[in-house]
C-alpha positions, 0 to 999 in steps of 0.5 A: 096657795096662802088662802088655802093654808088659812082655811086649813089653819081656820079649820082646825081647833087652835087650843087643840093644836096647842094641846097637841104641841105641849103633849107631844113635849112632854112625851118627849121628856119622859122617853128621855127619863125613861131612857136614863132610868132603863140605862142605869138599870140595865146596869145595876141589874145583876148587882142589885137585883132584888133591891132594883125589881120595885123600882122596875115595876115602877118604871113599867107602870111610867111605860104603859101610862106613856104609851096609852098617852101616845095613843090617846094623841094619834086618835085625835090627830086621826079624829081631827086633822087627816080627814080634812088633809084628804079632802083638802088633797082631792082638790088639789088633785083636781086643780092639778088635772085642770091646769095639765090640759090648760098646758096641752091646751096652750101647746096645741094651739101654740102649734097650730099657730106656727103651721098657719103662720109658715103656711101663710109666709109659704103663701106669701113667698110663693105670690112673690116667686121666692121659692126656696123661702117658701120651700123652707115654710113649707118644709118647716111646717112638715117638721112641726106636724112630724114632731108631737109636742104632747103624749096626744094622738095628734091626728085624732085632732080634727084640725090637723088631717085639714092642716096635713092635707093643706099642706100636701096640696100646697107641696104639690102646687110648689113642686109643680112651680118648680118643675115648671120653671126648671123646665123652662130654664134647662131646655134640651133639643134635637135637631133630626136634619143636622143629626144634633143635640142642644142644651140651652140654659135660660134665666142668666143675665148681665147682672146675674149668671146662670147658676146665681139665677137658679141657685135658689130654684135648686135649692127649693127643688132638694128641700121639697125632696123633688130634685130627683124628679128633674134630675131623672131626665137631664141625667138620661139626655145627658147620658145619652144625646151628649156622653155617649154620642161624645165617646162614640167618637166622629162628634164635634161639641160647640160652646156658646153662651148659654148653649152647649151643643153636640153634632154627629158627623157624617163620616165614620171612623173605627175608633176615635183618638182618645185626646179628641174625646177628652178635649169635647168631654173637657168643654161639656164638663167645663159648661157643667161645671160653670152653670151647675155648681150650685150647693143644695143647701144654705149649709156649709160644704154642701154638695153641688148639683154637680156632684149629684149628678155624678153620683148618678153617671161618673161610674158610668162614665169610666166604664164606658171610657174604659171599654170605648177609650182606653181599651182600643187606644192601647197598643197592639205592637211593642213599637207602639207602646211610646205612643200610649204615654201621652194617652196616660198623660191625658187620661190622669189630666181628665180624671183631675179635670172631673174630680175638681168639678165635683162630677167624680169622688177623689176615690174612683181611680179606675180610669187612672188604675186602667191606664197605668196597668198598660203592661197587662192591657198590652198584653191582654189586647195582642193576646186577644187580637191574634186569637180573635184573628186566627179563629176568623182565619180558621173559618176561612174557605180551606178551598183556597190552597198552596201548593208545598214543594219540598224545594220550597224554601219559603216554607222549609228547612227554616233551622237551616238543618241541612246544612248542620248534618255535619254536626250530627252523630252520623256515621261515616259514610252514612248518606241521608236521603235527600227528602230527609226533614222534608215534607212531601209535596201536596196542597195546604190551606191558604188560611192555615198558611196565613194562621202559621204566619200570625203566630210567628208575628206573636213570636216576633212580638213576644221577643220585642216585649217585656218579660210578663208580655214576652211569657203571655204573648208565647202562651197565646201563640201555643193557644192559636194551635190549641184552637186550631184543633178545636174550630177546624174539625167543628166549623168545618164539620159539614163540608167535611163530611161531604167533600172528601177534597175538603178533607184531605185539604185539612189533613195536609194543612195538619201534618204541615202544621205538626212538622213545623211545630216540631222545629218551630220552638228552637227558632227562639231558644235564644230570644225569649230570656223570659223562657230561660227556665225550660226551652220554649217548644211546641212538640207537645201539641205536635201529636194532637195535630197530627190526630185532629187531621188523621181523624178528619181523613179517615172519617171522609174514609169511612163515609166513602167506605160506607158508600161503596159497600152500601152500593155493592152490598145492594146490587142484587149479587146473592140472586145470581144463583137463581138467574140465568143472567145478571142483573142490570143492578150488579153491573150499575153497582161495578160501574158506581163503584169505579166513577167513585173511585175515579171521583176520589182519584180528582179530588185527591190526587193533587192534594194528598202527598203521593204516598197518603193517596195511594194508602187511601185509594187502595185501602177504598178499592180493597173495602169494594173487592172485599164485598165482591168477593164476599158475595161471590164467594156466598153463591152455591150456583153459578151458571157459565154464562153468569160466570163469563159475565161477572169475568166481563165485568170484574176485569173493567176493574182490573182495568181501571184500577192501575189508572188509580194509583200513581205509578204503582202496582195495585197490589201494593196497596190492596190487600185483596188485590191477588185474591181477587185477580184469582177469583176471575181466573177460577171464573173463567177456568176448567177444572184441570187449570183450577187442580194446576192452581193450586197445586196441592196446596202449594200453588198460586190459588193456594195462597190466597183462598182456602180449601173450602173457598175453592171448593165452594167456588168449584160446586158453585160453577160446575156440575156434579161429576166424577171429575169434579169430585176427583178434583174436591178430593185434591183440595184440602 
């Protein structure tokens, strides 16, 4: 730099520059005159105007000189020195540019030799079996190589692609070794005989335990960013050939050294005991804890390899514990419920257990939350149990029955309300019918018995139980009755719309449901304080029970209806006119019609209360002597042998009819019963027996044809006389 400025100084003209130097002071000097004489001007102006104006000019004159001298000074600058200044400063500038790339230069190869000098010492390690030193090489010519140290595109430097792919090769030949000597040191096993699994670590010694030996293989395997490659798999046996085999229950863990294994046992048990499962997860845990609690990393408050382990699985683990656990441990009866303090106990002793070993964070509390919340998981599970278990009641066979006598009194009177008349606003000698808050006897399905008894276990319970429980536990009861109409009618559906028995047997089981709800409610007016706000009943459901069976009844009904008036209704009546005989279809058709009668009388007689029977008997027999009638009645001709025969076998059901009804007359529940009894006699008469009949209008034919029935009947039967017109003449 100092030879630089002396060619400089060389170059220039020395007696020139002291001109310049000398020239500059003088100007200097006079702009500092010319200051003061313009000043005091200025002042004396207005003063002395026209004494001051030659001395103006004469300070302008000084002026202009002045300014011409400065201009003659800057060319010979500009002349002189500023054309040697720029040539001087291209070099510099080009100096400048040479010394920038000797510094990108030295920067580039500075780097390449940190990447050769790691890559050699990642060599080094990896020959002498240090594998964490030579994942930390490695790792840090990754970090060099991901680092620009110049405003370059470093990979358009051929050496660096070579570099990269070295170290990938080298990265890979690493994670290989490191796979490999984990899989040598962590080896899981199945023995298909003993139905068992084996975790066998290898690689501990007397001078070194298990976790000491592969810390630094850990190590290497999170620096090389490959631990979740091995990881992936010891998660899944772990979860699935120890975890889930240890829950499951019916296991046994054994612990050796070194060695952890878990072994199926033969015999099968529903549920295991929760503090059997904690105590085998406890031993697992505890061998986890004593070999893997390996940091990561040289750094401090590391996570352990534990920890990612639980990272992975201890959501898991509380959820599958929850719903395979706690759920089946919690109490299905208020009895019970002290016994499931020691599972409490034991399950927040656990999940202390995991959160020491670094498996589960201190902020999962689901295991803990679920337990404590035993109020609601009481209730939840006893709501639940009995709803799961009265609708497998409801899919029962209803075949298998009970037989309700009002004498009963297992089943009857159970407010005792019989003796408590006296209490009732009865007038006085006012006597009660015997069957009075009595149900009539008839046949119930063994599997609604068993559904009314399971409510009034819920009932029982929900006296037992704390307030919240007592509330769900009468709701769920309330609930089962609710179902009750919903699965019966669906599930039975089919078999309902084929067996008739099957029919009446529900419609029973649903008025004896119905009367005993209506009272059922009073039992715990007194037992349910959690109720106290309005009395606990059951009345409103009462009306949709009694619904759900009258419709199951009257749609049996309607099919058998449909049946009998499709089978009259194709006899082949309507061609009795033209024929002189009947067909062998119109007898086949009377003769189904009473076997399908008598069918319903077997299958309802014994089931259906005595009363019920007979209002469907008779409403069936009523729906058939209502097409007969219909039919006849629509003929214009009838022959007297047609007529004889249809009186032969119109009287086997006047015969067999009665046999239907339970000591009771016909008519009493068959509308058309008398109709139809008139409808023989007109067959069978003459003409003076039908006019005495129905006298004028007043008679017993009267009362149950009209006028124009009789006298179709009449054209129908006999021929065209006098006398028969004389007789129409009399109807009307």
């Amino acid at each position: 730099m100092a030879s630089f400025v002396r060619e400089v100084l060389s170059a220039a003209v020395i007696a020139e520059k002291d001109d310049f130097a000398s020239k500059s002071n003088k100007i200097q000097k006079k702009l500092n005159d010319l200051k003061s004489q313009l000043s005091v001007h200025i002042h004396n102006r207005y003063s002395n105007f026209s004494s001051s104006l030659s001395h103006t000019t004469t300070i302008n004159g000084q002026l202009e000189r002045l300014t011409a001298d400065i201009e003659t000074l800057e060319s010979s600058i500009n002349k002189n020195l500023r054309a040697e200044l720029m040539a001087r400063n291209g070099e510099l500038i080009e100096l400048n540019q040479g010394m920038q790339e000797t510094n990108l230069t030295l920067q580039i190869v500075r780097k390449i030799k940190c990447c050769y000098d790691h890559m050699e010492d990642c060599n080094e390690h990896l020959s002498s079996g240090k594998w964490f030193a030579a994942s930390t090489s490695l790792q840090a010519v990754f970090n060099i190589l991901r680092t620009p140290c110049t405003g370059l595109d470093e990979m358009e430097i051929k050496i660096f692609p070579s570099i990269q792919k070295e170290i990938f090769s080298q990265k890979q030949k690493l994670s290989v070794n490191l796979k490999t000597q984990w899989a040598q040191k962590v080896i899981f096993k199945k023995d298909e005989e003993k139905n068992s699994f084996n975790l066998e670590l290898r690689g501990a010694s007397e001078h070194a335990s298990f976790n000491e030996t592969v810390e630094e293989l850990i190590q290497a395997l999170y620096a090389t960013e490959t631990l979740d490659d091995v990881l992936h798999p010891f998660n899944q046996h772990l979860k699935n050939d120890f975890l889930e085999n240890i829950i499951s229950g019916n296991s046994s863990v054994v612990v050796n050294h070194g060695s952890i294994s878990v072994s199926r046992n033969s015999s099968e048990k529903d549920h295991e005991d929760p503090n059997s499962v904690f105590k085998m997860l406890r031993l697992l845990f505890s061998f986890l804890a004593t070999n893997f609690a390996v940091p990561l990393s040289k750094e401090e408050n590391s996570p352990t390899l534990l920890s990612r382990v639980g990272t992975k699985l201890s959501s898991w683990l509380s959820q599958t514990v929850i719903t395979e656990v706690l759920a089946t441990a919690v109490p299905s009866t208020v009895e019970s419920l002290p016994e499931y303090e020691n599972v409490l106990e034991e399950t927040v002793s656990f999940h202390e257990f995991l959160v020491q070993t670094d498996f589960m964070p201190s902020s999962d509390l689901s295991l803990i939350n679920y337990a404590k919340n035993v109020d609601a998981l009481f209730a939840n599970k006893l709501c639940q149990e009995l709803l799961v278990k009265a609708r497998d009641l409801m899919k029962e066979d209803f075949f298998t029955t009970v037989v309700i006598s009002t004498g009963d009194s297992n089943h009857e009177d159970p407010l005792n309300l019989t003796s408590e008349l006296k209490d009732l606003p009865i007038p006085p000698n006012f006597s009660m019918p015997d069957r009075t808050f009595k149900f009539p006897e008839c046949s119930v399905s063994t599997s609604t018995m068993k559904v009314l008894d399971l409510a009034l276990k819920g009932l029982e319970e929900a006296v037992l139980a704390k307030p919240f429980c007592s509330v769900r536990l009468y709701n769920t009861v309330r609930n089962i009755f609710e179902l009750w109409c919903a699965v019966v009618p669906t599930f039975h559906k089919s078999d309902l719309d084929s067996l008739p028995q099957l029919s009446a047997i529900v419609h029973n089981s649903a008025m004896y449901l119905a009367h005993r709800l209506i009272t059922l409610g009073f039992l715990y007016k007194d037992k349910l304080p959690a109720l106290s706000q309005h009395t606990p009943t059951f009345i409103d459901i009462v009306p949709r029970i009694r619904t759900v069976g009258a419709e199951v009844l009257l749609r049996s009904m309607r099919i058998q209806r449909d049946t009998i008036v499709s089978t009259l209704s194709n006899a082949g009546m309507n061609s009795a006119g033209s024929e002189r005989r009947l067909s062998s279809g119109v007898d086949q058709a009377v003769r189904q019609f009473i076997h399908q009668l008598s069918h319903l009388q077997k299958v309802w007689q014994k089931v259906l209360p005595a009363d019920v029977y007979n209002r469907c008997i008779g409403t069936l027999v009523n729906s058939g002597l209502e097409e007969i009638l219909q039919r006849i009645l629509n003929l214009t001709d009838i022959s007297a042998e047609v007529s004889g025969q249809y009186c032969s076998l119109l009287n086997q059901i006047v015969v067999k009819a009665p046999d239907l009804f339970q000591a009771e007359e016909p008519e009493k529940f068959v509308k058309k019963w008398g109709k139809f009894l008139e409808l023989i006699v007109v067959l069978n008469s003459s003409l003076r027996v039908i006019e005495d009949r129905w006298g004028e209008g007043k008679g017993v034919l009267a009362k149950e044809f009209s006028p124009e029935e009789v006298k179709q009947l009449i054209r129908a039967i006999f021929q065209n006389t006098e006398r028969r017109a004389a007789v129409l003449s009399k109807i009307k």
